[in-house]
N, C-alpha and C positions, 0 to 999 in steps of 0.2 A: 716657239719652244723647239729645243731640242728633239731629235727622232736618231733610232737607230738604220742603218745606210749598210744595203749590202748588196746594192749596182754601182759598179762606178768609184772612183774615189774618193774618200772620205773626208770634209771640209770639217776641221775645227769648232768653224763658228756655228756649224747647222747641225753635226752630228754627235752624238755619244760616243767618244773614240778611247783606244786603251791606250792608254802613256808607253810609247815606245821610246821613248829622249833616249833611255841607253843604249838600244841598238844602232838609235842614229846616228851617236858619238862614235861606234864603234866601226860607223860605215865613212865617216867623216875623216875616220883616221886613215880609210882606205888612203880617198881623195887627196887629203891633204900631201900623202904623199907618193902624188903622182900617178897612182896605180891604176891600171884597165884590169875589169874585171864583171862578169855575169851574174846576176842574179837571178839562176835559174829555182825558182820553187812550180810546184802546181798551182792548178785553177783556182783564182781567187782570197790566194793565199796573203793578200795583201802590197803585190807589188808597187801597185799602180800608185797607190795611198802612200806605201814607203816614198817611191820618185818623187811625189809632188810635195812629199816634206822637207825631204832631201835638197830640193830645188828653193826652197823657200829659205833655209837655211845657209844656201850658198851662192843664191845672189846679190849679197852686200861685199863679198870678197872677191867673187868669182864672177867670170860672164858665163854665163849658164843656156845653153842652148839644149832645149827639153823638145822632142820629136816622137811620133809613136809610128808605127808602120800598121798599126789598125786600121783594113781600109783598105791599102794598096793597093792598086788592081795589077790583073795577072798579067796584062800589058807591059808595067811598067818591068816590071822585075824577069821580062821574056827581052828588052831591050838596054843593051848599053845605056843610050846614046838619053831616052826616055829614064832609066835609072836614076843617072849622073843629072840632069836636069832637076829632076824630083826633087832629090836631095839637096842641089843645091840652092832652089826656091825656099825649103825649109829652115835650111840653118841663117839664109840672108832674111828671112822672113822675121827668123827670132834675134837677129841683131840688127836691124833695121837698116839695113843698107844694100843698095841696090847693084848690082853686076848684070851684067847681059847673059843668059844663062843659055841664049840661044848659039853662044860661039864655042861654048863649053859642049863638048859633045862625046869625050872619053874618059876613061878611070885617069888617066895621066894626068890631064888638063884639070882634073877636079882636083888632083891633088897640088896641084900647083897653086891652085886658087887659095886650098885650105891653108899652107904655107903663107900664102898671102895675108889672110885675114889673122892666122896668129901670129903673124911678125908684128901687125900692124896694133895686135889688141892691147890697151893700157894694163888689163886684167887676165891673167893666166883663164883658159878656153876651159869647160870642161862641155864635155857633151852626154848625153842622155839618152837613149831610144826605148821606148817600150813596145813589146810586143813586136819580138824581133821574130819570135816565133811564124809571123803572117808571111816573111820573107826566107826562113831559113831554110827552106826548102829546093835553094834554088844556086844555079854553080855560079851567078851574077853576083849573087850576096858573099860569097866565099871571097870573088872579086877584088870587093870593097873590102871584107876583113883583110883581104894580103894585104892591100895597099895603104892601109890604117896601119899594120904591124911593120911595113916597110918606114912607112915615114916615124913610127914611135923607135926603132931599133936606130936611124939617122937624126933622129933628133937628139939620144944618147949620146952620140957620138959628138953632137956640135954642128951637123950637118944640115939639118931641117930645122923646121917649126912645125909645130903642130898641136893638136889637144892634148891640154897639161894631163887629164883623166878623162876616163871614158866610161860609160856605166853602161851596157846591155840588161833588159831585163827578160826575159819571157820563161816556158816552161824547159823547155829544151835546153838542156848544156852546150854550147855552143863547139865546145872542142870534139862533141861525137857528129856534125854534122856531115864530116865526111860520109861516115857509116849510115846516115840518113840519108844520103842522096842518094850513092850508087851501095844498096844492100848486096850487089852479088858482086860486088870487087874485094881486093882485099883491103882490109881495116888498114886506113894511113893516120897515125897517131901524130904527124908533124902538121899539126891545125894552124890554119892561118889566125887562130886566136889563145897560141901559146903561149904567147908574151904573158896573158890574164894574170894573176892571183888568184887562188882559190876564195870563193867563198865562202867563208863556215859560220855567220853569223846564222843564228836562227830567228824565224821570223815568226814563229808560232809564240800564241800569250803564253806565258805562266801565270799562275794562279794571282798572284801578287799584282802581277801586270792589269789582269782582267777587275782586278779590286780598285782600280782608278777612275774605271768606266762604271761600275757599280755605284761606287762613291757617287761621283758627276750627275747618277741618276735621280741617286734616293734623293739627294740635295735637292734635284728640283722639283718632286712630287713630296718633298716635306718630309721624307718616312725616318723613323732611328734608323742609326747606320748599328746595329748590335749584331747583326749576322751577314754584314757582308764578306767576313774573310771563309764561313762556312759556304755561302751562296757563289762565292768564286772559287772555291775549291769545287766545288759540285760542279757548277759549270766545264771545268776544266777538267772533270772527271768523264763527264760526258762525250767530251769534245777533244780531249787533247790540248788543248790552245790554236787549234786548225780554225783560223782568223774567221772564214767568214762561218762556219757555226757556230760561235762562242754570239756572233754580231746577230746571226739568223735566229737562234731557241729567244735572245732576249728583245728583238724583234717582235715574233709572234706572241711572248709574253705580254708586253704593251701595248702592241695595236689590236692582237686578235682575241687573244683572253680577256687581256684592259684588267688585268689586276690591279687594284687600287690598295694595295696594302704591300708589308715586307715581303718579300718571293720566300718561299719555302721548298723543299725540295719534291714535295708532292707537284705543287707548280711547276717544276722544271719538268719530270716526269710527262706532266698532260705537255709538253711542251714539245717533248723529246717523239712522243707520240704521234702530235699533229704535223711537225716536221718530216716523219719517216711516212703520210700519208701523202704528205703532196709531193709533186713533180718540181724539180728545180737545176737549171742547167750542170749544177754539181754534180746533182746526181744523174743525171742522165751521160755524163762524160764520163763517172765510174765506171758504170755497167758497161758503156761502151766499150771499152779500155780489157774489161772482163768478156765480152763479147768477142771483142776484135783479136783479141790474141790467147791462142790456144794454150801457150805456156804462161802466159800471166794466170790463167783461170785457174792451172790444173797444179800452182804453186798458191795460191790461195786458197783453194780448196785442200791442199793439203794440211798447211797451218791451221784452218780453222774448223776443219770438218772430219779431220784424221786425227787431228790435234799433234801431229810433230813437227819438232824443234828443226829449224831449218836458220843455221848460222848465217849470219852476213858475210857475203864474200865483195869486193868491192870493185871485184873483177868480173864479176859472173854479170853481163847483161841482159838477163830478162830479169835477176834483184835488182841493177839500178832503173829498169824501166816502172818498175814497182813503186821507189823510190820516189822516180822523176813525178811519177804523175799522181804520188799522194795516196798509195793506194796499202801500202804495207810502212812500215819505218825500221829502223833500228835502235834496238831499245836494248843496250848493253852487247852488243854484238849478237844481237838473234833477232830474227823476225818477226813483226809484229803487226797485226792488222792499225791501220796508221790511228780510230779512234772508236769509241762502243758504239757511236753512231754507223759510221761506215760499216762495222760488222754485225748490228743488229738489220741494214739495208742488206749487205751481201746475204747472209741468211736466208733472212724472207726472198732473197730472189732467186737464191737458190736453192730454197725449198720450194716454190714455183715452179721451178722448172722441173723438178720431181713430180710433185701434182698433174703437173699439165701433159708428162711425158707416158704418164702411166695411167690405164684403163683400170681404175680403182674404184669402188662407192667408196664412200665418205660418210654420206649424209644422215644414215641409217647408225651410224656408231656415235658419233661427237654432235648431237645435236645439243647446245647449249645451254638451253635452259635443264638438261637433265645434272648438270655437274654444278650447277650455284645450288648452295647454302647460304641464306643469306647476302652476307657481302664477302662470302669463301668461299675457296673452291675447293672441291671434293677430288684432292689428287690422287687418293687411292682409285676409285672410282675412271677417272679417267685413264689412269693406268690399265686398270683392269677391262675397260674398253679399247684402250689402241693393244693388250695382248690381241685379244678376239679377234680386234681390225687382222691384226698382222697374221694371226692363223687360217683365218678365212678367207685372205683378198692375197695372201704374197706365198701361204705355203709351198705353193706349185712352182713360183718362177725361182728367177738364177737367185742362189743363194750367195754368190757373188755380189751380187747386183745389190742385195739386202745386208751387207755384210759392209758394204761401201758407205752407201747412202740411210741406213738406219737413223743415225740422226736427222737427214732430213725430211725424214717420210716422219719422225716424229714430230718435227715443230709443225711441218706441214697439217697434222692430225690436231694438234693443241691450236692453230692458228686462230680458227672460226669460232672456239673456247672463252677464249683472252682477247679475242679482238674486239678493240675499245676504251677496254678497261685494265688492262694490263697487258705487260710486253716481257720480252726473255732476254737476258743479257746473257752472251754464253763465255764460261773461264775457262781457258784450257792449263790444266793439272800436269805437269811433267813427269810421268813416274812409268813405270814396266809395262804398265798396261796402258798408256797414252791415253785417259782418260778425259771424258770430256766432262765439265759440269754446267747444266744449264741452267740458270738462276731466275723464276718466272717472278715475277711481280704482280701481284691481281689486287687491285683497292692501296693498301697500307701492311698489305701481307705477302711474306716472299716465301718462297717456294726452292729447295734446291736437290735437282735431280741428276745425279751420276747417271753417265751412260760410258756403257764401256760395253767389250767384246768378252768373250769366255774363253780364257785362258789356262782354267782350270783352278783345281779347290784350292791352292796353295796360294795364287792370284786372290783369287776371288777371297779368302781370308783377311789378306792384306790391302785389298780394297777396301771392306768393310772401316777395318779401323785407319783409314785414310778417309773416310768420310767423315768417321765421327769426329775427327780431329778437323777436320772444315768445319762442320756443322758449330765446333765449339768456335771458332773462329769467328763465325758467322752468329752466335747467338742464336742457334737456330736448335729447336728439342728433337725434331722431326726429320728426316731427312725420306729421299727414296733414291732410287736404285734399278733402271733398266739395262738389264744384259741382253744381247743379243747373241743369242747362241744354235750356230747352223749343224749342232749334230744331232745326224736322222734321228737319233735313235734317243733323244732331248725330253727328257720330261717338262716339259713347259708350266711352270706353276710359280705360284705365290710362296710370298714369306715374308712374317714381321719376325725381325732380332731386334734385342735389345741389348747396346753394350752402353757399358756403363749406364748415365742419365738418359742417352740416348733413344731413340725409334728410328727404325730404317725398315721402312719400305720396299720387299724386292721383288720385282715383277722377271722371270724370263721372259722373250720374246725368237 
């Protein structure tokens, strides 16, 4: 039987895969004519999977030589002479035929060879490499791209031979690799990979797309197909179509859950859950990424934790490193956390770092079992505990500091609450007061709580009836309402209004 596959690339016959036939028409039309070109996406984005279909597709027409530089050692890519050899054991390897590879010893002679082998091919060449990324960091590989682009620009002209197409794949854009090698030179935009075409196929599912592999499922566990176009909408609400979570939530649905009925979106949920609990090299190469670069973070946190609109420039390099490695998108020209997944991770780690940074009790305020009713939670109730928290444990420090980070010293506070049994999706609201709205989840009931700064009565008016107009949105009777408001002189109190059908909730803090 069938299983869902989300190490490695994905095999037809052994995996649950989403019908991507139209992107591959559309990459086919690259090839067909002629074209070098990069398939730079992020981690696990499905490249690998893409190449080996692609490859399967084009070797009844084409001689297809498929290569990965996963692996490489650092040897090779420090020497010419060791390079040049490598590579050329690889491409004779996948056309089976033999050359002395020991007389071949520079960029020149390799390219003479390759001349050779495409004069000589009955079938136009196309070549392939994944995970160009293992190599691109290196002024050898740059090398190879010139003299790949020398002999593509003379074989134009009548002069050479060489690969009819050429397909790179890895995370990195190959044309900024200058700017990756040497950071302290100046930016040289005349890449030895200009000749390329851009990319713009997208590789992320759609909805529709994700409904092919739902289909392929239910078919073989028996189940009616009546809610698959809601269960891949869902999915792809979750996920974006970011390939390998749409693969991963329905993954742990099968194997770990072992649901044995139609998926529903309570299901997804516990799914959405248990994926944000464990460790997985995705997400370990997020954080990283948010670790490792001080402008990536503090552009993120802007978006998500400030809640403002930060437009796509396409020029501005720390938005395309965002981009490059999956971590924000652009969604109509403005930036966007790339999926709810990835932003309900960044959250939690970045209310972590809040927690862990600051000499706070906790434990004494949000103890658990005092806010369930039931299978409900008692939002007033918690509210009116993280006031208390916040007057008792933060009155004293920078109100800067609290002015900043309020939202996340609240999820951090609600964490131990809802952990298990519910989780917080957060909306950011584009309006005067850049408001953020957090949407808790607990059982089969939702929760949505405005958090915003104090701007004064005139704001805060037009807040009110900007919630109620969510709440209608949302179906929701109830709504609440945390301000954060740093003047001394702040009467810090409660309040239910009621407008219209409405209840709102309003806590200062």
């Amino acid at each position: 039987m069938k299983r869902f596959n989300t190490t490695g690339v994905c095999v037809p016959k052994k995996h649950y895969m989403v019908n991507t036939e139209n992107k591959l028409k559309q990459i086919m039309k690259l090839i067909e004519n002629g074209e070098y070109f990069t398939i730079n996406k992020p981690r696990q984005f499905g490249k690998t999977t893409t190449m080996f279909l692609l490859e399967k597709k084009l070797e009844n027409k084409y001689t297809v030589i498929s290569i990965s530089f996963e692996g490489i050692g650092s040897i090779i890519m420090e020497d010419e002479k060791e390079f040049v050899q490598s590579f050329l054991e690889d491409i004779t390897d996948s056309l089976n035929i033999k050359i002395d590879k020991k007389i071949i010893k520079t960029m020149k002679e390799l390219s003479k060879i390759i001349t050779k082998i495409a004069k000589a091919s009955e079938k136009k060449i196309v070549l392939m490499i994944d995970e160009v990324d293992k190599s691109s960091n290196n002024q050898l590989f740059l090398n190879f791209l010139g003299m790949l682009r020398t002999k593509y620009l003379e074989a134009n002209k009548g002069k050479d031979y060489t690969f009819y197409s050429i397909i790179l794949a890895g995370v990195h854009d190959v044309k900024s690799l200058k700017t990756h090698i040497r950071p302290n030179e100046e930016i040289k935009y005349n890449s030895p990979w200009n000749i390329a075409v851009d990319f713009d196929i997208d590789l992320s599912f759609n909805s529709d797309e994700i409904s092919t592999m739902i289909v392929d499922y239910y078919n073989d566990r028996g189940y009616e197909l009546n809610n698959v176009k809601y269960i891949s909408e869902k999915l792809y609400y979750y996920t974006s179509g970011y390939p390998f979570l749409v693969s991963k939530l329905c993954q742990i649905i099968d194997e770990e859950m072992m649901v044995e009925k139609e998926w529903t979106d309570e299901v997804l949920q516990d799914a959405v859950k248990i994926i944000l609990k464990k460790q997985n090299t995705n997400f370990e190469s997020l954080i990283k990424n948010l670790e490792n670069n001080e402008d990536i973070y503090n552009l993120v946190y802007k978006i998500i934790i400030d809640g403002k609109e930060v437009k796509y420039n396409m020029y501005n390099p720390i938005i395309n490193l965002c981009l490059m490695y999956g971590i924000l998108k652009n969604e109509n020209g403005t930036l966007k956390v790339q999926n709810k997944i990835y932003e309900q991770l960044i959250y939690d780690y970045m209310a972590s770092k809040i927690e862990t940074s600051q000499n706070v009790d906790t434990e004494r305020y949000n103890f658990r079992d005092n806010f369930i009713i039931g299978d409900k939670l008692n939002m007033e109730l918690v509210l009116k505990k993280f006031q208390l928290f916040m007057k008792e444990q933060y009155s004293e420090k920078d109100m800067n500091f609290v002015e900043r980070n309020g939202t996340l010293i609240f999820l951090a506070f609600i964490k131990p609450i809802i952990n298990g049994k519910g989780f917080d999706f957060k909306e950011v609201q584009v309006s005067e007061e850049k408001r953020l709205d957090v949407v808790i989840t607990y059982g089969k009931y939702k929760y949505i709580i405005e958090m915003k700064k104090w701007y004064g009565e005139e704001y805060h008016k037009r807040g009110i009836k900007q919630l109620e107009h969510y709440l209608e949105i949302n179906n929701q009777n109830k709504g609440y309402l945390v301000i954060f408001d740093t003047r001394k002189k702040s009467n810090k109190k409660q309040d239910n209004i009621k407008i219209k059908n409405k209840e709102i909730f309003v806590v200062w803090v």
